[in-house]
C-alpha positions in Angstrom: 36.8 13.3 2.9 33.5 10.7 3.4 33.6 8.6 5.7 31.9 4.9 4.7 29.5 3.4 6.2 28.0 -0.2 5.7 24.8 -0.5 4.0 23.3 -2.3 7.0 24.0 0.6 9.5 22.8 2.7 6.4 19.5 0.9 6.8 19.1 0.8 10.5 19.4 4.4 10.5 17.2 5.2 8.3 14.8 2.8 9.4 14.7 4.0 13.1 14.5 7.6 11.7 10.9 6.6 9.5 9.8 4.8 12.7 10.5 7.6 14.7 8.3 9.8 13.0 5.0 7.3 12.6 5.8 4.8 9.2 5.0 1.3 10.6 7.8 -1.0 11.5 7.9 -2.6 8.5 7.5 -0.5 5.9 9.9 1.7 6.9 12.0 -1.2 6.8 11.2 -1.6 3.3 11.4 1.9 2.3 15.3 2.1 4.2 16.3 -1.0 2.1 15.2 0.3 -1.6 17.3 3.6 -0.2 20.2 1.5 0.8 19.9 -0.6 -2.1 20.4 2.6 -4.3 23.1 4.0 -1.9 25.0 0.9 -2.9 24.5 1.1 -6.8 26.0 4.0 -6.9 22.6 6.4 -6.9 24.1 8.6 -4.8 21.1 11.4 -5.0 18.3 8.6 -4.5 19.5 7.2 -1.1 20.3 8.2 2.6 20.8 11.9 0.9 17.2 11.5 0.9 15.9 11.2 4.1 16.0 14.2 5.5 13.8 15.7 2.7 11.8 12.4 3.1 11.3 13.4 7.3 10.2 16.9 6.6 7.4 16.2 4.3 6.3 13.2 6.5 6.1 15.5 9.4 4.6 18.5 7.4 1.8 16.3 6.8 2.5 15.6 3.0 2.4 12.1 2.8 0.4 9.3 4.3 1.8 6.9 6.7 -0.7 4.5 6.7 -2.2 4.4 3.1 -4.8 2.1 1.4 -2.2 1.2 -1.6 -5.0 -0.7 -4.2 -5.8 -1.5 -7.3 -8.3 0.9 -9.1 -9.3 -0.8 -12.6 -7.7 -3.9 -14.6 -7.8 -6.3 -16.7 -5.9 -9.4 -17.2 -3.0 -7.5 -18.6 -3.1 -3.9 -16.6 -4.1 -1.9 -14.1 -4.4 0.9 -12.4 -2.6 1.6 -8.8 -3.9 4.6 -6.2 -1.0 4.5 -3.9 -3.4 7.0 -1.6 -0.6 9.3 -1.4 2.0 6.6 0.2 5.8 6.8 0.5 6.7 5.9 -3.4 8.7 3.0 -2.5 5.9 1.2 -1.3 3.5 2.0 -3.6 6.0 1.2 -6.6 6.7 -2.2 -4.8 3.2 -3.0 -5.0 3.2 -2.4 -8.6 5.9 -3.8 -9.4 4.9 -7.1 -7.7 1.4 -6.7 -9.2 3.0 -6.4 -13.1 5.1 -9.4 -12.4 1.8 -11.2 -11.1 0.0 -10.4 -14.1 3.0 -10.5 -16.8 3.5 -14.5 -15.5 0.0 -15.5 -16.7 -0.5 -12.9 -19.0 2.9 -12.3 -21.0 3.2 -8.5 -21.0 1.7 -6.1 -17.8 1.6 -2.5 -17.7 0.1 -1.3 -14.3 0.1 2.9 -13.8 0.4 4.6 -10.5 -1.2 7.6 -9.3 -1.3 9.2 -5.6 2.6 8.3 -5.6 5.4 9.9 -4.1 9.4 10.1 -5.2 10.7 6.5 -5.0 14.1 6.5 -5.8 16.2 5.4 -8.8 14.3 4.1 -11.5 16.9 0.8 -12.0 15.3 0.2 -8.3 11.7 -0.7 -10.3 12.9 -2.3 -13.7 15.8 -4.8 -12.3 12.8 -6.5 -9.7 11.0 -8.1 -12.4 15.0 -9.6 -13.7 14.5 -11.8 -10.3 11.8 -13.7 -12.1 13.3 -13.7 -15.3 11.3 -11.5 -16.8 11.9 -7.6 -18.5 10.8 -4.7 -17.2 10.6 -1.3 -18.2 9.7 1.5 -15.8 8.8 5.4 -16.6 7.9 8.0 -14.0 7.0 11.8 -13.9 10.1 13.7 -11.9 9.1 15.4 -8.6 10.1 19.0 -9.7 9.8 21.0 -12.9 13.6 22.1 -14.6 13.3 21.8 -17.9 11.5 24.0 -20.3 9.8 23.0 -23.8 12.3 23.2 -26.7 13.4 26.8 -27.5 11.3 27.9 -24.4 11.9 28.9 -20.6 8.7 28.0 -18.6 9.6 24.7 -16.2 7.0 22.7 -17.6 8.5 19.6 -17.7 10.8 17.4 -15.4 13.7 15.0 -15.8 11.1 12.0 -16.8 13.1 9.0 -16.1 12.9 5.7 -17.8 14.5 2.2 -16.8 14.6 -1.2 -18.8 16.4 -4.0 -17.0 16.9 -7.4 -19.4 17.9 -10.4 -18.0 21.1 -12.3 -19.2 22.2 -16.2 -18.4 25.9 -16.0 -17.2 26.7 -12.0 -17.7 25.6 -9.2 -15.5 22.0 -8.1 -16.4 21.5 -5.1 -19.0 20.3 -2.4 -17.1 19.5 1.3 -18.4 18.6 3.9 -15.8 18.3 6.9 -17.3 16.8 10.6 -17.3 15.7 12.5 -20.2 17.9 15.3 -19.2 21.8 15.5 -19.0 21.6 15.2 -15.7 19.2 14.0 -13.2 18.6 17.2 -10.7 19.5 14.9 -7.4 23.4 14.6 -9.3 22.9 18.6 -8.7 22.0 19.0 -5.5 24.5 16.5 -4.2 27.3 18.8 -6.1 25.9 21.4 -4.2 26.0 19.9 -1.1 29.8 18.6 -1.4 31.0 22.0 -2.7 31.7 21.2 -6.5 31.1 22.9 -9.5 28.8 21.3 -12.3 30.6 20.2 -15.7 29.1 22.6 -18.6 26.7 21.0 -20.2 24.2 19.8 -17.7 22.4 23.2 -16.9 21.9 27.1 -18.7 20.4 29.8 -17.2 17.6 32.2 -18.8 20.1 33.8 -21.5 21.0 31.1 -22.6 24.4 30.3 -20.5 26.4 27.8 -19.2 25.5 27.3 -15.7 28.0 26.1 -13.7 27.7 26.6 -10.1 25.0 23.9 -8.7 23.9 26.5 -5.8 22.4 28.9 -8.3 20.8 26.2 -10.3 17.3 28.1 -9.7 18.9 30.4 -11.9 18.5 28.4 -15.0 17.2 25.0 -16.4 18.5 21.2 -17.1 19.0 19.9 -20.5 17.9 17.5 -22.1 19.6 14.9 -23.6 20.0 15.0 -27.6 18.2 18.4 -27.5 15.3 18.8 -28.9 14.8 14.8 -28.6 15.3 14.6 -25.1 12.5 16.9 -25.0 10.4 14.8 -26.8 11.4 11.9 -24.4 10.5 13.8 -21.5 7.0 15.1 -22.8 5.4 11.3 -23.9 7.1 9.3 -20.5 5.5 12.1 -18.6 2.3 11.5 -20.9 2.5 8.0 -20.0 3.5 7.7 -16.5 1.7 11.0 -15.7 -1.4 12.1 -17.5 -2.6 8.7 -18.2 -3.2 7.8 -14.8 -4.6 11.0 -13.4 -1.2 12.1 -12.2 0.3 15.6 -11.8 2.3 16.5 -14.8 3.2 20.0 -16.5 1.9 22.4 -14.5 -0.1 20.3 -11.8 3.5 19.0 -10.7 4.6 19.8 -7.3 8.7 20.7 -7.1 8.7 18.8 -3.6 12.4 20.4 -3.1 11.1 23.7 -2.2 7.8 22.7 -0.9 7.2 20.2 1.8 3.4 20.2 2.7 1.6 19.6 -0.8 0.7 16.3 -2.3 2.5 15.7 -5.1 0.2 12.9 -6.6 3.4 11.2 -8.2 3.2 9.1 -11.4 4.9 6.0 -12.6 4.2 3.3 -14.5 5.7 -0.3 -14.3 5.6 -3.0 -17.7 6.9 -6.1 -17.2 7.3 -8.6 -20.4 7.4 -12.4 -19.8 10.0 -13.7 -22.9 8.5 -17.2 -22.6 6.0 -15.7 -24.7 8.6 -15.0 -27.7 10.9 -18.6 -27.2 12.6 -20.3 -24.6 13.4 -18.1 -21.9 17.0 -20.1 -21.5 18.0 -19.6 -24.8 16.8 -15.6 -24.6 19.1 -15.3 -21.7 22.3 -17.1 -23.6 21.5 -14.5 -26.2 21.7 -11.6 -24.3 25.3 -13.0 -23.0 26.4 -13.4 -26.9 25.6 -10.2 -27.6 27.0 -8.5 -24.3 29.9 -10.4 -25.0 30.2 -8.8 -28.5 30.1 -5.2 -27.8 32.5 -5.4 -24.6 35.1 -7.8 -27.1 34.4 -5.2 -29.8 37.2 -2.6 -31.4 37.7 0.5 -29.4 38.8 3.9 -29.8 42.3 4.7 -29.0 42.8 5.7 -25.2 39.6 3.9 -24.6 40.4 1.2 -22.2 36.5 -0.7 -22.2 33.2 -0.5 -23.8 30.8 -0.5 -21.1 27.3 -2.3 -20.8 24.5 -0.3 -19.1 24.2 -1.4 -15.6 28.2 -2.4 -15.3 29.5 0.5 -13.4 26.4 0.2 -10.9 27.6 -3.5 -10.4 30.7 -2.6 -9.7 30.2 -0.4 -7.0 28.3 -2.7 -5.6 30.5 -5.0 -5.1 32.9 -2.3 -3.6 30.7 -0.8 -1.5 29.4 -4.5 -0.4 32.8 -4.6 0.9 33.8 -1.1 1.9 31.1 0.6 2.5 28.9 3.5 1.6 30.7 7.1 1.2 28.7 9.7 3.2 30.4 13.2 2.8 31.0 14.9 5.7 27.9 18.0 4.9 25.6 15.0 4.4 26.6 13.5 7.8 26.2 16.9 9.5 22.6 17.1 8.2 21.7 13.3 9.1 23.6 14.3 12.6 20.9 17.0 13.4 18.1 14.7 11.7 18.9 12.0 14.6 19.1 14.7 17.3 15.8 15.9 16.4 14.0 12.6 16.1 15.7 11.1 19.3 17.3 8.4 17.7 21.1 7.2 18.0 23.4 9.2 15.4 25.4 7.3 12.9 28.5 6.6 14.0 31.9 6.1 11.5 
């Protein structure tokens, strides 16, 4: 059973452990909180499970602890980020901040990253600009290869995730976090870690199988959502977030789970749209609540109890973890157990 754990200690933790191993003060303070923050939400594969993954690379020498994060080329409207091979969190915050910059004077900002690392759940990237008011929409290349081209078996693509978060007035903001593949490969690894089988459906091996057991999933190969569509998804984000920036994508992408010492030159890209630009902002807002409010009122299916919104079951946990903490199962708290003995730094404690 997993112990919970409050998203503050969550932090601490994982904040001493990134001190501990060179990342200044504060940004491993902010990398800890975007972790937490997804812990929280309900993005189980994206947060504290990450660290110890995150602490081997740093101390292989994959990432840089200190990195120039700038802006390459832009305009009034875009630009170009070098995150100089920096934790992704950071170098996506910069982005992010810099879109939301431009997409206030400008109306619409699309800034690409290269030199990036992994930086969590997507929903992390598109829900900032919703602080301002604003949309955004986020797309990124996936740090490993598991899915091949339609019909083939070459890893030559990755999960490709995109995110758009809309703002709303008095209802929860619409928020889609999604990857183009059944499931994101983190949901794997975190069945493999608690000792549960995947459903069918979310990998096959090279015969064309259902794979079930998470611990052979080097076996096989993800699938993509809506078949050969999911494909397609997966191909043009990574064309965008990827290869338009000078990123790795195809076969210039790094599968950091099985490699900790190469750069993986990461890409994302971050578009923010201002909606003062179409109307009154206000009135947008109401909108959005009308038409949430028409698809959750709407006729259901019998045995189906609600009609969720995108972004509503991450709320909720939110607000139960808020108050009851984060659940860490107990192979994860092993693992984080020896990361704290090796680092020197005080355990978490239940």
């Amino acid at each position: 059973m997993s112990d919970k754990f409050p998203a503050a200690q969550l932090r601490r933790f994982m904040t001493d452990a990134f001190v501990a191993v060179g990342l200044p003060k504060a940004d491993a303070g902010r990398v800890a909180t975007l972790m937490a923050r997804a812990d929280e939400s309900g993005g189980d594969g994206h947060g504290v499970f990450r660290l110890p993954q995150y602490i081997r690379r740093i101390k292989a020498g994959a990432v840089n602890l200190k990195p120039n994060i700038r802006i390459e080329r832009e305009s009034v409207a875009t630009a170009l980020v070098d995150g100089d091979n920096g934790m992704g969190h950071l170098v996506m915050s910069f982005a992010t901040e810099t879109a939301i910059a431009k997409a206030k004077t400008a109306g619409v900002a699309w800034v690409g990253v290269r030199m990036s690392n992994h930086a969590g759940p997507a929903s992390l990237y598109a829900s900032m600009p919703i602080e301002h008011g604003l949309i955004g929409l986020y797309m990124a290349v996936g740090n490993a290869n598991h899915l091949p081209p339609w019909g083939g078996i070459d890893m030559l693509l990755s999960t490709n995730p995109i995110a758009i978060g809309v703002p709303a007035a008095e209802e929860q903001a619409v928020v889609l976090d999604m990857a183009t593949t059944v499931a994101a490969y983190g949901k794997v690894k975190t069945k493999a870690q608690r000792g549960e089988m995947m459903p069918e459906g979310w990998m096959m091996d090279r015969e064309g199988k259902p794979l079930l057991d998470p611990k052979r999933s080097e076996d096989g190969f993800l699938l993509p959502i809506g078949g050969y569509k999911g494909y397609g998804l997966s191909l043009l984000f990574g064309l965008l977030a990827g290869t338009l920036n000078g990123a790795a994508m195809g076969k210039e992408v790094i599968d950091f789970n099985n490699d900790d010492s190469s750069v993986t030159n990461t890409g994302h890209c971050i578009v923010v749209v201002n909606p003062a630009c179409f109307g009154d902002p206000a009135e947008f807002r109401r909108n959005v609540d009308t038409v949430v409010r028409d698809l959750r009122a709407s006729k259901r299916l019998p045995g189906v109890e609600r009609i969720w919104l995108p972004g509503e079951q991450s709320g909720i946990k939110r607000t139960e973890r808020a108050r009851d903490g984060v659940p860490v199962p107990p192979a994860l708290q092993a693992t984080l157990a020896k990361v704290a003995a090796d680092l020197g730094i005080a355990p978490l404690s239940a």
